[in-house]
C-alpha positions in Angstrom: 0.0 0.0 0.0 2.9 2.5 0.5 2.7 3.3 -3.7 -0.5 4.7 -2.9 1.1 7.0 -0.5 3.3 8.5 -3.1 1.5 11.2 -4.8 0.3 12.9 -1.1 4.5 12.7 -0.4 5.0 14.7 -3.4 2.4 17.0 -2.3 4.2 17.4 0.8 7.3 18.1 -0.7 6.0 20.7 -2.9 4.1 22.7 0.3 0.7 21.6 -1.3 -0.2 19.8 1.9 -3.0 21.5 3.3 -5.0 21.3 -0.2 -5.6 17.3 -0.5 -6.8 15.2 2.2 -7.1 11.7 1.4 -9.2 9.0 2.1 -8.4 5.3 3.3 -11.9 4.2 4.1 -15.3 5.3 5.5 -17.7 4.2 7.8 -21.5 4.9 8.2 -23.8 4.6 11.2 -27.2 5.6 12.2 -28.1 8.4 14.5 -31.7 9.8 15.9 -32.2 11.8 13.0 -30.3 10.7 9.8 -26.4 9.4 9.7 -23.2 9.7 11.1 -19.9 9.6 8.5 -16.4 9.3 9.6 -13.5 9.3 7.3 -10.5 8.2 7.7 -7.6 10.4 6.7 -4.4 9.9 5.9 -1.5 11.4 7.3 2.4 11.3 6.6 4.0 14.9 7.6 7.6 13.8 6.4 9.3 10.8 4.5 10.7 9.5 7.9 7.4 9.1 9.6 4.9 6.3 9.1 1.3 7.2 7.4 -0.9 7.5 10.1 -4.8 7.6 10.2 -6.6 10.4 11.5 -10.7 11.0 11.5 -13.2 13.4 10.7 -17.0 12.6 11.4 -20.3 14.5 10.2 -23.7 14.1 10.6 -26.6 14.5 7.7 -29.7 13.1 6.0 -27.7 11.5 3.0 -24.6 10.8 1.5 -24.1 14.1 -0.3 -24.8 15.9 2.6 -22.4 13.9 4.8 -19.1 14.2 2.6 -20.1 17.9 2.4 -19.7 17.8 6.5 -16.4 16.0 5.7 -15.1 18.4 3.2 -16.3 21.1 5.5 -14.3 20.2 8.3 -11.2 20.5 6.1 -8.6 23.2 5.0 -8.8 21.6 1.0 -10.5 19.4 -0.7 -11.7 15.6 0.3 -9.9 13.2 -1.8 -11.6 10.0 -2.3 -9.8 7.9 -4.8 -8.2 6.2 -2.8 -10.7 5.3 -0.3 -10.5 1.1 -0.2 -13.4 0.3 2.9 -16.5 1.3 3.1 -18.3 0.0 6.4 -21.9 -0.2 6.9 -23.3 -0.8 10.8 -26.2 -3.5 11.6 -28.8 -0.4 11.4 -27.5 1.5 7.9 -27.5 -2.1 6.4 -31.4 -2.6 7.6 -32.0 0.2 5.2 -32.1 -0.1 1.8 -28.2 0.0 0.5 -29.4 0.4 -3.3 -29.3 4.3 -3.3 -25.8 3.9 -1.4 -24.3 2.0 -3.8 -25.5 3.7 -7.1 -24.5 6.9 -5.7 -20.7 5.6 -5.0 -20.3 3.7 -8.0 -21.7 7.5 -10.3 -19.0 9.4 -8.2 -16.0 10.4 -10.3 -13.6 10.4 -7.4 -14.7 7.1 -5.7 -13.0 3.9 -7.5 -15.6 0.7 -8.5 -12.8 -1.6 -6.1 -14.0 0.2 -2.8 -14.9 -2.9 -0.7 -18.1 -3.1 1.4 -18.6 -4.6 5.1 -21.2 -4.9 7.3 -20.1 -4.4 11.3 -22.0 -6.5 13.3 -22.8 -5.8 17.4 -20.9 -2.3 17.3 -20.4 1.2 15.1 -19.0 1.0 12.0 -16.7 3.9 12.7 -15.8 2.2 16.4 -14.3 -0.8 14.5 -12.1 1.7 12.1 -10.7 3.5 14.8 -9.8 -0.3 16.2 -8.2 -1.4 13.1 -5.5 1.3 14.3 -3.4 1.3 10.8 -3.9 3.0 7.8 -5.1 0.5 5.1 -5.2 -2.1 7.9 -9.1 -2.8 6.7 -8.1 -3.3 3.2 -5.6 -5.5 4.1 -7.6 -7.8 5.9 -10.6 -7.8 3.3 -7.9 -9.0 0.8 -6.7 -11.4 2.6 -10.4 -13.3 3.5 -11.4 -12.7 0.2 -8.5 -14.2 -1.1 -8.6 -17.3 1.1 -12.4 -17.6 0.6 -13.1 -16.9 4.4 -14.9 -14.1 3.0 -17.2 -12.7 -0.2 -14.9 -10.7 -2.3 -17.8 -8.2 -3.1 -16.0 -4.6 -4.3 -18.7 -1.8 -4.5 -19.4 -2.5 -8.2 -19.9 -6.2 -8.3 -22.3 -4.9 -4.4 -24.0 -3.0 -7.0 -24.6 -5.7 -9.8 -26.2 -7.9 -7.8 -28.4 -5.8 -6.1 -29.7 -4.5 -9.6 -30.4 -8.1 -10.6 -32.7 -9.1 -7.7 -32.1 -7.5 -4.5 -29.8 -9.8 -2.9 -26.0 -10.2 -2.2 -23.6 -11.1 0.2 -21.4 -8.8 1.6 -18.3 -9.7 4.4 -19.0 -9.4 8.1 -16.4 -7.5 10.4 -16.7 -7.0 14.0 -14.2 -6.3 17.3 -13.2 -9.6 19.3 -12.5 -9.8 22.7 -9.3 -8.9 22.3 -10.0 -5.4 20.9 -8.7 -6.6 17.2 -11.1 -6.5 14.0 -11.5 -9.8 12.7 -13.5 -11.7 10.2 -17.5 -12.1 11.6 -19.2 -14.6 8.1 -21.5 -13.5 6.0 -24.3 -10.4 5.8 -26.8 -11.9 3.6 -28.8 -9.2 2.2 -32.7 -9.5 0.6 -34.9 -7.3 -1.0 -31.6 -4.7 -0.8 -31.5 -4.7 3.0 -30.2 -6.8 5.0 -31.4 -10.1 6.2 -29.3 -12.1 7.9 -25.9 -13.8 9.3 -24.1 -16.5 8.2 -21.5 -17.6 10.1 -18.6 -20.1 9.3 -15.2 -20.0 7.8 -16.5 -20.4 4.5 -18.5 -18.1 2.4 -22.1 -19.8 3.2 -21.0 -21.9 5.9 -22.3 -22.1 8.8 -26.1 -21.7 10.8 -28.0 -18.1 11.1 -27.0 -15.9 13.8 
């Protein structure tokens, strides 16, 4: 992931820091009255210091309103291409994630690879913060998808299959006892919400939690 890094070093270098702020990976919840977005931001002041994550959080109705929080809270502009994570909690996933999805996948800055994960028994932005490392997320959704512990469902493929007839199976994250994310099965999602857990170490393993 440190290639990534690479054009906000050359930023740095050329005193254009405070106008990009990137994006590793978001995380929506549900509040009273609408949403709760945090972002979470890349940092690397110099090319002796690890990138390290930093967060922003907003409150809206919808999506467009909640980056505009972001992007409000910020000296430049939010910078989304790189954004890899995109975590839904138990409650947003309840909703209808059609809209969500479309919207993500017609946004020029967000890339069609953003992964999707449902947090189960705990925020969505709680379990970022836990993660601790920038990228960390991404990391570990690669990893379970790539050993099959996990759906590898990016944002477009989320998308397709939703389209088609409402259903699809996005990976499961939550916090163990130890305080570490980790792998949590399956969110099985009907009629564009969600329906149910799966769990098991294979994708559709398992009984219904």
């Amino acid at each position: 992931m440190k290639r990534l890094l690479l054009p906000f070093i050359l930023l740095l270098l050329c005193g254009c820091s405070q106008e990009v702020s990137p994006v590793s990976a978001l995380a929506l919840d549900r509040t009273e009255d609408g949403y709760r977005l945090t972002a979470e931001l890349v940092r690397q002041d110099s090319l002796d210091e690890p990138a390290a994550p930093s967060y922003l959080s907003a409150a809206g109705r919808d999506l467009p309103a909640l980056l505009r929080g972001i992007e409000n809270l910020l000296p430049g502009e939010l910078y989304l291409s790189h954004a890899q994570v995109l975590l839904l909690s138990e409650e947003v996933a309840q909703d209808s994630i059609l809209a969500l999805a479309d919207y993500l996948c017609q946004h020029n800055d967000v890339r069609l690879s953003l992964r999707v994960a449902v947090v189960r028994e705990g925020a969505a932005d709680e379990l970022m913060k836990a993660s601790g490392e920038v990228f960390a997320l991404s990391e570990l959704l690669d990893r379970s998808a790539s050993a099959g512990t996990l759906p590898d469902m990016p944002l477009y493929r989320t998308a397709e299959a939703l389209h088609a007839d409402g259903t699809a199976i996005l990976p499961a994250l939550r916090v163990d006892a130890f305080g570490q994310t980790a792998p949590a099965g399956t969110a099985v999602f009907a009629r564009e919400r969600l329906s149910c857990f799966l769990d098991g170490s294979e994708i559709g393993g398992g009984s219904h939690a």
